[in-house]
C-alpha positions, 0 to 999 in steps of 0.5 A: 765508102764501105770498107770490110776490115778487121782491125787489130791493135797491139801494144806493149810498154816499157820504161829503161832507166839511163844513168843518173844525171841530167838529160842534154837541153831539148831542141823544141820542134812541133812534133808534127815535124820531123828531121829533114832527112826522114820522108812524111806525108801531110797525114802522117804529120797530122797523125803525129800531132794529134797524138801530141795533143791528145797526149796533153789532153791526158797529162793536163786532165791528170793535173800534170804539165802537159808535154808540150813537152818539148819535142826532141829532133833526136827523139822524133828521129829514133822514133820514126826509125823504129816505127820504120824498122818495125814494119820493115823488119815485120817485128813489132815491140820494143827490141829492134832486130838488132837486139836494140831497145829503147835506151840502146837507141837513144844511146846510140844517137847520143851517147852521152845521153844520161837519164830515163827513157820510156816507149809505147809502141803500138800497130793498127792493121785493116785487113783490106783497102784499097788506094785508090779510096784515099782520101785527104787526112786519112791513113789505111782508110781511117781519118787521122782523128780516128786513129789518133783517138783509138791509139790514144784511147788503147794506150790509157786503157793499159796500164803500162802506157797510161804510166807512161803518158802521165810520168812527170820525170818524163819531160820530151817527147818524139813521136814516129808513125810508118805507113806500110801497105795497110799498117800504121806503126806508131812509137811515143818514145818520152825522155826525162830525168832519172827518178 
């Protein structure tokens, strides 16, 4: 299939620093899963994944632990939801609407929560496709290896993103991808201890 589009991509990061203390022991999942409660398709799943270990890839070339960091049913939810929200409130950055922010949502969830909490965002669009070209592993007509490639390769290349992925105080790691018509919205939202 030809498909005309034109694709754009838009990233923002930030670090919140939480109390200092301890964060609460992880629950280890595969990120490729997600809370019982939260709607996936086998595409999203793998999109997620591959991110996951794209994201090893860059800590272990780095010399660091890689994130099999755990990957935190909390921080997975918070995650989707705000890549949910994102779409859904046609708003794309770090404040949902609202006026919440990565540390305002972990808090949220769990509220005694003590640590340092930092976010990637990112959004891919095409400006056209159709449905009816899907085809298995892929998403907005773009293979899942694709996207996960141009959204890991974006994030490295700014340097915000790329000091998140390679922080070493960052420990867990839950990642959220949303759908919507002809968007993929992806959070990395990573947790650790306070530096």
């Amino acid at each position: 299939m030809t498909c005309r589009s034109i694709a754009r991509l838009a990233f923002i990061a930030a670090v919140v620093a939480g109390c200092a203390s301890a964060a609460s022991p992880p629950t280890a999942i595969a990120c490729s899963s997600v809370a019982r409660d939260w709607p996936t398709g086998r595409a999203e799943a793998l999109l997620m994944q591959r991110i996951q270990d794209l994201t090893n890839i860059e800590r272990r070339a780095a010399g660091l632990e890689p994130f099999t960091l755990q990957c935190n049913d909390k921080l997975q939810r918070i995650a989707a939801g705000h890549s949910r929200n994102m779409a859904r409130d046609h708003l794309f950055g770090h404040v949902d609407a609202q006026g919440r922010r990565p540390l305002d949502r972990v808090l949220a969830d769990e509220p005694d929560f003590r640590g340092m909490v930092a976010e990637n965002v990112a959004m891919l669009a095409v400006s056209s496709w159709r449905a009816s070209d899907a085809r298995p592993n892929t998403l907005i007509g773009r293979s899942v290896e694709d996207l996960a490639r141009q959204f890991m390769t974006n994030w490295m290349e700014s340097p915000g993103h790329r000091a998140n992925i390679l922080r070493p105080q960052l420990r867990q790691i839950g990642i959220g991808v949303y759908v919507d018509s002809n968007a993929v919205y992806v959070t990395q939202l990573f947790s650790g201890s306070a530096p």
